[in-house]
N, C-alpha and C positions, 0 to 999 in steps of 0.2 A: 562521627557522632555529632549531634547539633549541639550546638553551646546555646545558654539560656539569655547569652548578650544582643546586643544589635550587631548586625554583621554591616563593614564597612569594606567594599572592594571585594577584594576574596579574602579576608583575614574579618579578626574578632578580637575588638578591646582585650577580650581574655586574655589575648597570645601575651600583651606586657604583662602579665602576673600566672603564666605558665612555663613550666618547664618541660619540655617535651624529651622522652628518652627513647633509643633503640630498639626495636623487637628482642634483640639477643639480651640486650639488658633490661626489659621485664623480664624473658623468660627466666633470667638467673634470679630476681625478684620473687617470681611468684614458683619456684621449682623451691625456696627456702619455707613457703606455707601449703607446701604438700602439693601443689597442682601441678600433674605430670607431663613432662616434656618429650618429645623426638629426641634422641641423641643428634646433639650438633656441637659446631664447635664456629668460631670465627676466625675471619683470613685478611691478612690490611694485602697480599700482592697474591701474584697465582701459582705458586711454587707451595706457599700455607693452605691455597684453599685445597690443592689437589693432596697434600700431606692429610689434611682433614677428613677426606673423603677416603683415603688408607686407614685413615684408625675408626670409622665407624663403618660398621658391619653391616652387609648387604647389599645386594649389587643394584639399586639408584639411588640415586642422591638429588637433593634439591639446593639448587645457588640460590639464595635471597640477597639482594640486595638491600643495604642497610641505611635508608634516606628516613627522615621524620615525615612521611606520608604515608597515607593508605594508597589503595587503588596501584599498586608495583608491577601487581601479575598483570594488568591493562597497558603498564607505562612497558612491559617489555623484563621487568625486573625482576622477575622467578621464572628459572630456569628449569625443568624437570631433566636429570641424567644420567643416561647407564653405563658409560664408562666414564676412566680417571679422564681419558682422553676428552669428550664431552664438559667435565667439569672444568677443565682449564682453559679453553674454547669460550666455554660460558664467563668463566673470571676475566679472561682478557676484553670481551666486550662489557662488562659491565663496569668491572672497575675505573676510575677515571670519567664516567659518562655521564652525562646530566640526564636524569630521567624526570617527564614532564607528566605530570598526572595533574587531574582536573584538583585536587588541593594544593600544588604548590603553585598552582599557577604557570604565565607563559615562561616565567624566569627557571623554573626549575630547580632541583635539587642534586648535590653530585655527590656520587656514588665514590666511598672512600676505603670504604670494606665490606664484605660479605658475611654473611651466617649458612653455611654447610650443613643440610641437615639432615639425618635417614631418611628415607622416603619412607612413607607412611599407607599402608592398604584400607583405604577409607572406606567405613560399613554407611557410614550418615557424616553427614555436616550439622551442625546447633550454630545458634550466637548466645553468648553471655556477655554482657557490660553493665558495672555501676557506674553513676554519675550522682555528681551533686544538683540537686534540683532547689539551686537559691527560692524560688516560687513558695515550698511548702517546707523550705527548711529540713530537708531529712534526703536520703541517699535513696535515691530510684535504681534497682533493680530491673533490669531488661532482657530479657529472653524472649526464642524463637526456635522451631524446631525448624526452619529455615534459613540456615547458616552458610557462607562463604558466597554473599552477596552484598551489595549497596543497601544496607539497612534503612538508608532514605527513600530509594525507590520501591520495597517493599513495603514499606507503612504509606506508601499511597497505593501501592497495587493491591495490597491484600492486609488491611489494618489488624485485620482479628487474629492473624498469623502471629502478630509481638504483644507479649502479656509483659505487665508493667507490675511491680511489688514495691511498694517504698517501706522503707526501713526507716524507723525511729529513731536516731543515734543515740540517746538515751537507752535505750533497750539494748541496740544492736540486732543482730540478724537472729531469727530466732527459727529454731530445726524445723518447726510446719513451715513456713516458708520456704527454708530451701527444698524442702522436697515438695514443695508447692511449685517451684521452679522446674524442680528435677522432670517432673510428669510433663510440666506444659514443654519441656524439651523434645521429649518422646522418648525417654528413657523405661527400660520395662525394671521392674523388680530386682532383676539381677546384678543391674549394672545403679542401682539407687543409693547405696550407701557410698557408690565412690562419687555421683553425681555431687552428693549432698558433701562429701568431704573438700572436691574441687569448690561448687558455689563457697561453700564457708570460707578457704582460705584464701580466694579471688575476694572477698568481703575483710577478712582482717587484713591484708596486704592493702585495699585502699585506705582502711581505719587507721594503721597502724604508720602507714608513712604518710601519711596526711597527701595523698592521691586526689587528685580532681574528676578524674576519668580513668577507669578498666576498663579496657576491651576486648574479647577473645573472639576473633572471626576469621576461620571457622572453628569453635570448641568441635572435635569428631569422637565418635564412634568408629574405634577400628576392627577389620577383621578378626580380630585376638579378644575383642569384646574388653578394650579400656578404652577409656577416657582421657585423652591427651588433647594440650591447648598446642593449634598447631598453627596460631600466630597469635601475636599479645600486641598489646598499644597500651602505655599508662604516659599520665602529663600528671605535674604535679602544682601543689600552691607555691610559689615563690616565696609567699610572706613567710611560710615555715622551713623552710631549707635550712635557717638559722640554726634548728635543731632537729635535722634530716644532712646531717653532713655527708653520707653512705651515698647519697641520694643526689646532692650536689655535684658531685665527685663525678656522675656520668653526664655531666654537661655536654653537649659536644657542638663547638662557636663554629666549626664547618657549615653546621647546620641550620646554621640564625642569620639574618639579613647582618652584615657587618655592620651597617649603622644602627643596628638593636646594638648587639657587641660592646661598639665606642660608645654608646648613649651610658650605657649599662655601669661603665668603666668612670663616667662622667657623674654618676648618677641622678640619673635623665631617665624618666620612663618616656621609651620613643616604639613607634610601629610604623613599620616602613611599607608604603602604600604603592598603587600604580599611577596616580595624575603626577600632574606638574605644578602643583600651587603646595610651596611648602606654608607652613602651620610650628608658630609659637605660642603655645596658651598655657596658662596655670590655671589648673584644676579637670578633674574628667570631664565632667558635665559639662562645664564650658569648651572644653574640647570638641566632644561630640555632637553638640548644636553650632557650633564652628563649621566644623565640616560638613554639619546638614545644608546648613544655609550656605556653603561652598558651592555645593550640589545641586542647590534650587535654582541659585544663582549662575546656574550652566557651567560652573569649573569642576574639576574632580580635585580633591587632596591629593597630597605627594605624602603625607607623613600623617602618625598621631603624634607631636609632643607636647608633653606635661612638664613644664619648667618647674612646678614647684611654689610652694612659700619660701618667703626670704631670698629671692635672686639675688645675687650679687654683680657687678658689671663684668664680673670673670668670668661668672656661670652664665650671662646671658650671652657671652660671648662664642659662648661653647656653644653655647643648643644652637646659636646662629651660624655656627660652621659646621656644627652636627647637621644642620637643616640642608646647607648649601653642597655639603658636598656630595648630593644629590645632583650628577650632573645634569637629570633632567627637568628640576627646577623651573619655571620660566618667572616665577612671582613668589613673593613672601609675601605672611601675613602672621603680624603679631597681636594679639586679641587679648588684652590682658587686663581683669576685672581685680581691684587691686584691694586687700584685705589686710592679711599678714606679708604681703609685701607691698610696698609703697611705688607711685607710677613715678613720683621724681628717679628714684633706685632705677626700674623698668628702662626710665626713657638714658638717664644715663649711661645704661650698659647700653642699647640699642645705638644712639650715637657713637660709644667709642668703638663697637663691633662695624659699625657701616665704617669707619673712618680705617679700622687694622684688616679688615677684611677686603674694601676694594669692591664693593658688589656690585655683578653688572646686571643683576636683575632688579624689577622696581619694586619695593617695599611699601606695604599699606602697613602703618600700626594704630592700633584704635587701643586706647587707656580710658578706665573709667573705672574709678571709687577711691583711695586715700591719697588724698596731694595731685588730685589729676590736675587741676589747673598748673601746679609747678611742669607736673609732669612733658603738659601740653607746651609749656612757655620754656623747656629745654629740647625739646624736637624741633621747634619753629625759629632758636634762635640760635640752632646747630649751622643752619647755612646749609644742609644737604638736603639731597633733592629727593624727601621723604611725603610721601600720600598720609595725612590724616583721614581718621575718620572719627565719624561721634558714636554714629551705634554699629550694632552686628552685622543688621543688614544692610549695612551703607559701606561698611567694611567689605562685606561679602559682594558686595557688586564692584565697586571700584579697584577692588583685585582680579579677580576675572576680566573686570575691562582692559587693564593693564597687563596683561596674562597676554588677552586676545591681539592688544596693541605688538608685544613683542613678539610674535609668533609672526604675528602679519609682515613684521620688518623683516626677518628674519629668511621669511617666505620670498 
């Protein structure tokens, strides 16, 4: 699903303020507001998965792979099988494997358990997904009687195929709509009151746990004439997990870049990028024109982080070795426009962190707003062999040149 932010590498601002859960763990989510399920079960080795496939009834079964991506059945990572002998075959390759799909990228995601699940005699494929649409302030609605596909390559091949419904929050989802969804599904009469029961409780399920994204692709139509979601995706608001403890609880750090993790631990909002130019900056926006001007300036980012108001030299120390232990690293850059924190504080921590760290990459830091003059006359009478800079864009160039310098030595 597109997110409403600017996209940076192959990731999205959003990811530091989402939580991303399990297929198996929406399905038990949304199996509690009526939206019906495959009989499955989950397997962390292959002795579980093949037990799994003994206790649900019917002779195939389907191995999912359980990674925070779409696109699995392309990476290799859904299995179709008609004996136990097949499912254990399939467990042992999967388990343990790094599966690479065009959203995790070249680094990949590894496969740490499975979801076992009846096999299912499919009459039709659908898509169903809500999202929040920051734009209009209200929850978009997405449907398509063209389901268990790349919902982005179809809204360029064939736009009129995804009908769009935004919901009020205020109001909430209201019964003409859903069955305003249910028809554009391709639902006949028969099967409309369970269409409209599914949309409803896929709508109180993202209302109610404060969800950023529901996904169901593909919602099907089975031979037996129901309605089963027979794969789920939900990501959630971070800032509400406070009071979504249920929801906190399926975290799973397997699945997160370890330096989000340790950032996270640190409390650091950090997004861990593919360049080589790490990135220390307080505030988003300053962030992300950082890294534009990284870009233009011919380098790519290595990270997002967000130091924060009120650094301290312990915490600038951290994001400094949160940044570096990046071993692909070749340049730092510290950008930091000083407000509720002070560049005298900044440059302090930056001094004592270059002095306990030991760094063997070159460091551009660029200060500019409260106490920067101190700020500036504590980096220049540090003694270490630190890159000033005045602005962004002078910042952004003389790190990249220094990027390109150590590469070339290097070379």
């Amino acid at each position: 699903m597109r997110k409403c932010h600017r996209v940076v590498e192959t990731k999205t601002i959003d990811e530091v303020i989402e939580l991303n859960i399990h297929e198996y763990q929406a399905k038990e989510i949304l199996a509690d507001y009526g939206v019906k399920m495959a009989e499955g079960g989950i397997a962390h080795n292959t002795e579980e998965a093949v037990q799994r496939a003994r206790e649900i009834d019917g002779d195939v079964w389907v191995v999912k792979a359980q990674i925070h991506s779409g696109a699995r059945g392309k990476a290799g990572g859904i299995k179709v099988c008609k004996t136990h002998g097949e499912v254990e075959v399939a467990a042992e390759e999967l388990l343990g494997k790094k599966l690479v799909t065009h959203q995790t990228g070249p680094a990949g995601k590894m496969c740490s358990r499975l979801y076992i699940e009846a096999g299912t005699n499919i009459a039709k494929e659908m898509y169903l997904s809500f999202l929040i649409d920051r734009s209009t302030e209200r929850v978009i609605m997405v449907g398509s009687a063209q389901g268990g596909m790349d919902i982005e390559a179809l809204a360029e091949t064939d736009p009129d195929a995804i009908v769009k419904i935004y919901i009020e929050p205020a109001v909430g989802l209201q019964d003409f709509q859903a069955r305003k969804m249910a028809f554009a599904l391709g639902v006949d009469t028969s099967q409309l009151n369970h269409a409209v029961k599914t949309i409803k409780g896929c709508y109180r399920a993202l209302r109610d746990l404060d969800a950023n994204i529901l996904e169901i692709n593909p919602l099907v139509l089975t031979a037996n004439n129901e309605i089963i979601a027979l794969d789920a995706k939900m990501a959630f608001d971070e800032n509400a997990l406070f009071r979504r403890r249920r929801v906190a609880e399926l975290r799973d750090n397997s699945q997160v870049d370890t330096r989000e993790v340790a950032a996270a631990e640190a409390g650091l909002s950090y997004v861990g990028l593919d360049g080589d130019i790490g990135c220390m900056i307080n505030g988003a926006g300053l962030a992300m024109a950082t890294m534009d001007m990284i870009k233009l300036a011919g380098g790519e980012p290595a990270n997002f982080l967000d130091v924060g108001g009120g650094a301290s030299a312990e915490r600038t120390e951290k994001a400094f070795r949160l940044v570096l232990a990046d071993s692909g690293v070749k340049a730092m850059l510290v950008n930091i426009f000083a407000g509720i924190n002070r560049c005298d504080w900044i440059a302090e921590g930056v001094v004592q962190a270059v002095k306990n760290i030991d760094m063997k990459v070159p460091l551009v830091v660029r200060l500019s707003g409260t106490n920067v003059e101190e700020g500036r006359r504590i980096i220049a009478d540090s003694g270490l062999p630190i890159i000033t800079a005045d602005t962004l864009a002078d910042a952004a160039e003389k790190v990249v040149q220094a990027r390109n310098q150590l590469v070339a030595q290097e070379g």
